[in-house]
N, C-alpha and C positions, 0 to 999 in steps of 0.2 A: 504494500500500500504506500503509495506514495508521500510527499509531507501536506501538501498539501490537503492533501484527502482524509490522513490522519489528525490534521488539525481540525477540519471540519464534522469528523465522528465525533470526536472529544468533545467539540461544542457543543454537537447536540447531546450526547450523555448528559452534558451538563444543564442544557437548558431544561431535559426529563426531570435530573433532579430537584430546579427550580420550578415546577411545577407539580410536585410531586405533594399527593393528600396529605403526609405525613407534616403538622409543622415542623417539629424538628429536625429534617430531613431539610427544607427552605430556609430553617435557618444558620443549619452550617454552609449551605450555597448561598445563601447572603453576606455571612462572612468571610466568604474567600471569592464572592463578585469582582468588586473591587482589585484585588490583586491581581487576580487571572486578566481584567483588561489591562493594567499597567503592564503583564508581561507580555501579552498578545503585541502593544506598542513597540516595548521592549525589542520586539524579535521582530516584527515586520516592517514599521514604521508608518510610514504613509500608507504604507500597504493595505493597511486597516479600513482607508477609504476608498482604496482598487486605485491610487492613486500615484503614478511612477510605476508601475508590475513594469512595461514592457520594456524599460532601464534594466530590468534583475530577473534572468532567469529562474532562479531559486525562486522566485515567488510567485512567474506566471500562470500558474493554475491555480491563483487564490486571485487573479483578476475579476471576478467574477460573483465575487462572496464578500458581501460589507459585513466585515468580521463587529463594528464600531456600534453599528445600527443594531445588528442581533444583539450583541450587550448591553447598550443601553433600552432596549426592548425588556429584557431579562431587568433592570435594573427597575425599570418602571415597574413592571407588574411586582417585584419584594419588597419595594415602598409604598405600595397602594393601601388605603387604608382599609381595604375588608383584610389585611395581614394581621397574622399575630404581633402584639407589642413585642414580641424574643426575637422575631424576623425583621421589624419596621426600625430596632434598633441599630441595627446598622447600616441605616441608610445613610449618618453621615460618614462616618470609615469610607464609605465608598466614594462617596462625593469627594472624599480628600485623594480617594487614589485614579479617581477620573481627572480630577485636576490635574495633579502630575503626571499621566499621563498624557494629555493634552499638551502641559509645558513643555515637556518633551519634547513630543512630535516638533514641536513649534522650533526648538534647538536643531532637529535632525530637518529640518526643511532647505539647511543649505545648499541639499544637494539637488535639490527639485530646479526644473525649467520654470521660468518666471510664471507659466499658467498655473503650472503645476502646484508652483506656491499659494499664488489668488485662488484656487481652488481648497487648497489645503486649509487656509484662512477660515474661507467660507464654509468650508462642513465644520471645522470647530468651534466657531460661531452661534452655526445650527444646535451643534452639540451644547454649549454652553445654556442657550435658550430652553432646551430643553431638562438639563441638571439642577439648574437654578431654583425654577420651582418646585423638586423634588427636596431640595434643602430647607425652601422656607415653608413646604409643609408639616417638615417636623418639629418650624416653632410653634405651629399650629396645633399642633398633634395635642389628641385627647390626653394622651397617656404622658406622665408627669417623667415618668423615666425616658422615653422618647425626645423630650426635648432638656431632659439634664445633659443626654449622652453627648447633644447637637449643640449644650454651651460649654460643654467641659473641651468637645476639641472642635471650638469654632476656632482658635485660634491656625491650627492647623487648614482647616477652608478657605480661610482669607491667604495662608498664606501660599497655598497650595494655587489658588484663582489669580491671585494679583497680578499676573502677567496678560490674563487673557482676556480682552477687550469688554468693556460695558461690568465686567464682573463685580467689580467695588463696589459703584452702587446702588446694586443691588443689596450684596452681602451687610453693607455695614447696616443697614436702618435695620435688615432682622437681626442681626447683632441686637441692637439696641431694642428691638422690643424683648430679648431674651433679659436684658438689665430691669425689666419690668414686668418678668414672668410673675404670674399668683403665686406659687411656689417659691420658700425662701429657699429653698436647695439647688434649684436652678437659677435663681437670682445667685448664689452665694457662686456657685461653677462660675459661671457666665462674668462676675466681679473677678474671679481669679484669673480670667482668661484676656483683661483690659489690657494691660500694658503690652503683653505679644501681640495683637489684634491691633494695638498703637502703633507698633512699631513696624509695620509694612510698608514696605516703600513703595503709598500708589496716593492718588488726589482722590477726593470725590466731591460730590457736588454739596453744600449745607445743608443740615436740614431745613426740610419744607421748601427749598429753593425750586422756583415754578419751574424753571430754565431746565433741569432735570427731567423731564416729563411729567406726566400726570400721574404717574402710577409708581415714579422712583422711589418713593418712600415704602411700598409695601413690598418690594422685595421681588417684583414679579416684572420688571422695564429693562431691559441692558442697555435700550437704543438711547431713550431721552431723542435732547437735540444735541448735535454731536459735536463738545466743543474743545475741538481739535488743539486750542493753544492753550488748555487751561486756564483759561484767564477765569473765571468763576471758581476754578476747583480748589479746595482745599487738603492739605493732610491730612490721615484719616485721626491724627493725634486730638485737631485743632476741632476739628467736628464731636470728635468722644469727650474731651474735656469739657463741654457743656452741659455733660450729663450728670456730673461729678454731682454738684450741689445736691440733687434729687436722691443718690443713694447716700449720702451723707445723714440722710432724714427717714431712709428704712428703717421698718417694723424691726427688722431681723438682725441680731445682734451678731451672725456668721457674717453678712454681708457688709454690713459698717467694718468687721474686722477684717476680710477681704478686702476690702478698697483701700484699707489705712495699710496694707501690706504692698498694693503693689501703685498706689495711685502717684507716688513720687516717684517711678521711673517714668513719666510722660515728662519731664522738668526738659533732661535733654532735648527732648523731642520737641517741645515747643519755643523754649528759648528765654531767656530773661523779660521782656517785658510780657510775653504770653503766658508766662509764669506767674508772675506776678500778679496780673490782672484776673486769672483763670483758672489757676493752679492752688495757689497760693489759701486765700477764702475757704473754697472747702479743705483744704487740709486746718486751718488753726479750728474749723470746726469740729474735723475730727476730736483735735486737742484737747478740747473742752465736752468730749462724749460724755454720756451718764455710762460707757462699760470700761473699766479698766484695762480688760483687754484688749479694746481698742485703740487706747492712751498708749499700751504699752506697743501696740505694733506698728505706731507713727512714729512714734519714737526712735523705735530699732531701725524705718526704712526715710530717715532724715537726710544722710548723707549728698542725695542724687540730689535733691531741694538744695539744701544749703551750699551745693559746688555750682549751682545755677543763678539763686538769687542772694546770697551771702547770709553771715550771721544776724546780723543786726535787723533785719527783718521775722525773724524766728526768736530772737533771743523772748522777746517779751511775751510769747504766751508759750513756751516751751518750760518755761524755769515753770511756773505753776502748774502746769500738767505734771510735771516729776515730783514736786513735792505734794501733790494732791496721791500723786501713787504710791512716795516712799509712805506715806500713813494711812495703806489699806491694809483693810482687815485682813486679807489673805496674806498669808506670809512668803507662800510660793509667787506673790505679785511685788510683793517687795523686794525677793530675791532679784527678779527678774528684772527690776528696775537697776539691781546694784550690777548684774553683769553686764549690764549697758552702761552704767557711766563710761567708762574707760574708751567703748565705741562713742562714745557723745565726745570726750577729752580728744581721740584721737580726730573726728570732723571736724569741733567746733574751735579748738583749741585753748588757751590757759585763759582769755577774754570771759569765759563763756561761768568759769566756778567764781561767784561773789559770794557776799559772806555765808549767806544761807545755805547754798548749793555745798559751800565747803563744811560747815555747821551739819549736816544733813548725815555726808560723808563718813564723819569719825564720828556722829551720832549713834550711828549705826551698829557704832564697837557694844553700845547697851540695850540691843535690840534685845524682846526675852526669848526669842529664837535661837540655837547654837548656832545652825546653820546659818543663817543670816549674820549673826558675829563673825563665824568664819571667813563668809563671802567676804565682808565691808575689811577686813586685814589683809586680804589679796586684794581684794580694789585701791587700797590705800597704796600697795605696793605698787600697781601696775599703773594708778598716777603718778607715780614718781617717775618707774623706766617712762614713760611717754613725756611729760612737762617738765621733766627735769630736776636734779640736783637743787639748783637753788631756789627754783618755787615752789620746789616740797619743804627744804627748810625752813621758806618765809611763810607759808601760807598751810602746810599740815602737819608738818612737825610740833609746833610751839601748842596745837590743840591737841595732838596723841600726849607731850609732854600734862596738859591740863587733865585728863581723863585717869592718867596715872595715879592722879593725889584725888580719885573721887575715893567718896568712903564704901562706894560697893565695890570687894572684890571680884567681883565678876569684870565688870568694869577695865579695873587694874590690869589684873590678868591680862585681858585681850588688847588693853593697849601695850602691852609688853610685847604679847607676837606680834602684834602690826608694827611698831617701833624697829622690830628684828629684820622681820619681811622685807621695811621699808630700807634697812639700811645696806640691803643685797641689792638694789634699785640704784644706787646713788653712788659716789663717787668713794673712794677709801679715803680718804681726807675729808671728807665733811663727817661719813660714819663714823670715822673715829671722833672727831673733834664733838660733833654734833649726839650721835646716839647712841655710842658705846658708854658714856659718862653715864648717861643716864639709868645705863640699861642694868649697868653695874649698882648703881645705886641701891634699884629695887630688890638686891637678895638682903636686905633689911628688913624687908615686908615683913608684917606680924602673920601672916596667912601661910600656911605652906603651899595652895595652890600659885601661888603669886610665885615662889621664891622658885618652884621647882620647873616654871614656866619660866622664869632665867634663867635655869642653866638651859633648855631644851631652846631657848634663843641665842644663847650664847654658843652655842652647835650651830644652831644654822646661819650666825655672820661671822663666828670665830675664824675660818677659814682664807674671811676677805681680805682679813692684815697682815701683816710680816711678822715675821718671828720673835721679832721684840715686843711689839706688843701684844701679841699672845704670851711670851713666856714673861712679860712686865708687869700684866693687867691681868688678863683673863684668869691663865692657872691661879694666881693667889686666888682670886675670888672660890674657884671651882674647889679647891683645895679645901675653904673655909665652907665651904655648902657640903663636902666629903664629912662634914662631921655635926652637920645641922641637929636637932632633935628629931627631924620628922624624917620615916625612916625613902620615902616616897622623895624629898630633897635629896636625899643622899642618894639615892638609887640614879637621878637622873646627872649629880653633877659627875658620879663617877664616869656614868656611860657618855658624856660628852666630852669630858675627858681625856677617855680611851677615842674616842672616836677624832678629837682632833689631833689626839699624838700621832694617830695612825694618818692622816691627812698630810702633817707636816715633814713628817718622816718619808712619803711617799714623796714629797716637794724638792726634798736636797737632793 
C-alpha cells in the first residue's frame, strides 16, 4: 500500500473512531485531534490543501485528498454541543494545535510559487474563520469546566493565532468576557493567564471601537475594516489594562489574588506614563485589599512596577500595607511578610526602611511565635549582606543592641542570635569593633538560656576573626562559660570551643 493510501486509511480509522457511540472512545480522539493535524502539516505541508503536490512526487497521490478540511470536519463535529462535557473539553488543546499548525504552514510557504502562496493565505484564512468560533463557543459553553479549561490555556491560543490575520481581534474580547465569567474559578484561571495573553506581540482594535466591525467585540468578525497601517490598533497590553480596575473589585478572593500576582508584569509592556496613568490605581488598590493575601502577593510581584515607575510613587501606600500585614493574626502571614522584606531591601533599596519599617524589623525579634523570631534574625542578617556594613550599624544594630537590655529573656536571647547572624553579614572590623563587645558582654546574663545562646553565637562569628582575637577574646570568655552553674552553658561553651579549635587548626 502505498503512503499515500496508507495515510488516507489511517484517517478514516480515525474519523470511525470520532464518530464512534462510545463517548469515551471520542474523547481520547478528541484528545489527540489536534496533534494528528499538526503532524499531518508537519509531514506534508501545503500539501494538506493539495496545494504544491505537482513540485513533490512523494506527495502526488494525496493531490486529491484535502487532508485540512477532513480535520477540521472531524474537529467540528467533537466541539458541537450535543458532545459530552469529557469530549467538548478539548476543544481548546486543539485550537492551540490548529494554530501552530497553520503558523507553520505559513513559515514553510517559502517555497511555494507566488499563487501558490495567495492560495495558501487564502485557505488558512478560511481555516481560521472557521476555528474561531469553535473557540468562542466554549466561552459560551454550559459547562463551567469547559470554559475553565478555555481560560487556563487561553494564553496558549493567542499565542498560538497571533500570526495569523484578523485572529486578535477576535480572541482578545473572549479573552475578556472569560475575566467576567459567573464562575470564580474561571474568572481566577483566566486572571492567571493576563500577563502571557499581554505579552503577544500583535495590535488590536479598543474596545467597543466601531472601526473594528460590528460584531469585533463578540468574538465571531476576523475581517472588520481592514486597517492595514495600524493607525487605530493598539497592544493587546494597552486594551487588557483597562480591565484591571473591574477585577480589582471581584466577589472572589482567588481572583483579587491572581491579578495582585501577575498584574505588575504589564509595567514593561506599557511603559512609564501608561503605567502610571493605568497601571498604577488599581495596583495601590490592590494595597489596601480587605485579604491579606492579596496584600501579601502585590507585595512579592512589586519589583517589575517599581523598575518602571520608580520608588517614590509606591513608597506611600506600600509602607502601610506591610505594616497592616506585619500585625495579622495569622502568623504564617507575618512570616510571609518577613521573607519578603529583604526582596523589598533588594528593589527598593536602603531609601525605602524609615523608622517604622526598621522598628517593625527587630520588632519582630519578640514576636510570640518561635518561628517568626527565627525568620526576623535571618532577615536582620540578610539586610545587612544587601544594605551594607554601615547602614546596618547606623540604622539596626544600635536597636538589636536596645532589645538586648529588655527585661524579657526571650527577647534577649534572640537579639543575641541576630547580633551573631548579623555580624557574618558585615565586614571583620566593624564585627569586631561593633558586635563582638557586645556579644561578649551578655555571658553575664542572669538566665542561662541567654548565656548558652552566647557561646552557640560565638561558634557561628568566632571563625570570622584572626587568631588573636579568638585566642585574646573569645576563649577566655568560653573558658569562663566551661565552668558556668548551668550544666546546659557548659555543654554549649565547650562544644564551641572544640569546634573553633578544630576550624583554626584546619586555617594554619
Amino acid at each position: 500500500m502505498k503512503g499515500a493510501e496508507l495515510r488516507r486509511t489511517h484517517l478514516e480509522y480515525f474519523a470511525n473512531l470520532c464518530n464512534d457511540d462510545v463517548p469515551m472512545v471520542r474523547r481520547i480522539a478528541s484528545k489527540n485531534l489536534g496533534r494528528l493535524f499538526y503532524t499531518v502539516v508537519d509531514t506534508l505541508g501545503a500539501a494538506v490543501f493539495f496545494i504544491g503536490n505537482s513540485n513533490n512526487n512523494n506527495n502526488s497521490n494525496d493531490a486529491n485528498y484535502n487532508y485540512s478540511s477532513t480535520l477540521l470536519n472531524l474537529y467540528e463535529l467533537l466541539a458541537g454541543g450535543d458532545q459530552p462535557d469529557s469530549v467538548r473539553l478539548h476543544t481548546t488543546e486543539n485550537c492551540v494545535c490548529f494554530g501552530k499548525a497553520m503558523a507553520l504552514m505559513l513559515e514553510q510557504s517559502s517555497s511555494l510559487s507566488s499563487l501558490e502562496k495567495e492560495e495558501l493565505l487564502s485557505r488558512i484564512d478560511e481555516l481560521v474563520k472557521r476555528i474561531l468560533p469553535l473557540i468562542a463557543a466554549t466561552i459560551d459553553d454550559r459547562s463551567w469546566r469547559v470554559r475553565w479549561t478555555a481560560a487556563s490555556k487561553f494564553a496558549d491560543v493567542v499565542h498560538a493565532f497571533k500570526t495569523l490575520h484578523g485572529a486578535m481581534d477576535a480572541l482578545v474580547p473572549n479573552y475578556e468576557k472569560l475575566l467576567q465569567d459567573p464562575e470564580a474559578e474561571v474568572r481566577t484561571a483566566a486572571t492567571y493567564n493576563l500577563s502571557e495573553v499581554a505579552k503577544t506581540e500583535a495590535v488590536v482594535y479598543p474596545a467597543g471601537w466601531s472601526g473594528a466591525g460590528s460584531d469585533s467585540d463578540n468574538g465571531m468578525d476576523i475581517d472588520g475594516n481592514d486597517d492595514n497601517n495600524n493607525t487605530h490598533r493598539i497592544p493587546v497590553a494597552r486594551r487588557l489594562v483597562t480591565r484591571l480596575v473591574g477585577l480589582t473589585e471581584d466577589d472572589s478572593v482567588n481572583v483579587r489574588a491572581a491579578l495582585a500576582m501577575v498584574a505588575t508584569e504589564l509595567a514593561p509592556l506599557l511603559g512609564r506614563d501608561a503605567s502610571v496613568s493605568n497601571l498604577l490605581p488599581p495596583m495601590l488598590l490592590l494595597l489596601r485589599d480587605s485579604s491579606s493575601e492579596v496584600r501579601l502577593n502585590i507585595i512579592s510581584s512589586l519589583s517589575l512596577l517599581n523598575d518602571v515607575i520608580g520608588t517614590d510613587l509606591l513608597h506611600q501606600s506600600l509602607l502601610p500595607a506591610i505594616l497592616d500585614l506585619a500585625d495579622d493574626g495569622k502568623w504564617r502571614i507575618r512570616l510571609a511578610v518577613i521573607e519578603r522584606i529583604p526582596l523589598l531591601a533588594k528593589q527598593l533599596g536602603s531609601d525605602f526602611f524609615d523608622d517604622r519599617l526598621l522598628g517593625l524589623c527587630v520588632g519582630w525579634l519578640g514576636d510570640d511565635i518561635s518561628s517568626i523570631r527565627e525568620a526576623a534574625a535571618k532577615n536582620l542578617q540578610e539586610l545587612t549582606s544587601l544594605l551594607g556594613t554601615e547602614w546596618s550599624v547606623k540604622n539596626l544594630f544600635p536597636r538589636v543592641r536596645h532589645v538586648m537590655e529588655h527585661p524579657s529573656y526571650l527577647r534577649r536571647m534572640n537579639a543575641v542570635q541576630a547580633a551573631a547572624l548579623m555580624a557574618t553579614a558585615m565586614d571583620v572590623n566593624s564585627a569586631q569593633n561593633e558586635v563582638l563587645p557586645i556579644l561578649l558582654e551578655m555571658h553575664y546574663d542572669p538566665v542561662p538560656n541567654v548565656r548558652f545562646n552566647v557561646a552557640k553565637g560565638l561558634g557561628i562569628v568566632g571563625a570570622v576573626f584572626d587568631r588573636s582575637v579568638y585566642q585574646g577574646q573569645i576563649i577566655p570568655i568560653l573558658t569562663l562559660m566551661e565552668n558556668d552553674p548551668d550544666r546546659d552553658v557548659r555543654y554549649f561553651a565547650s562544644n564551641t570551643k572544640e569546634l573553633l579549635s578544630v576550624a583554626f587548626e584546619k586555617s594554619t
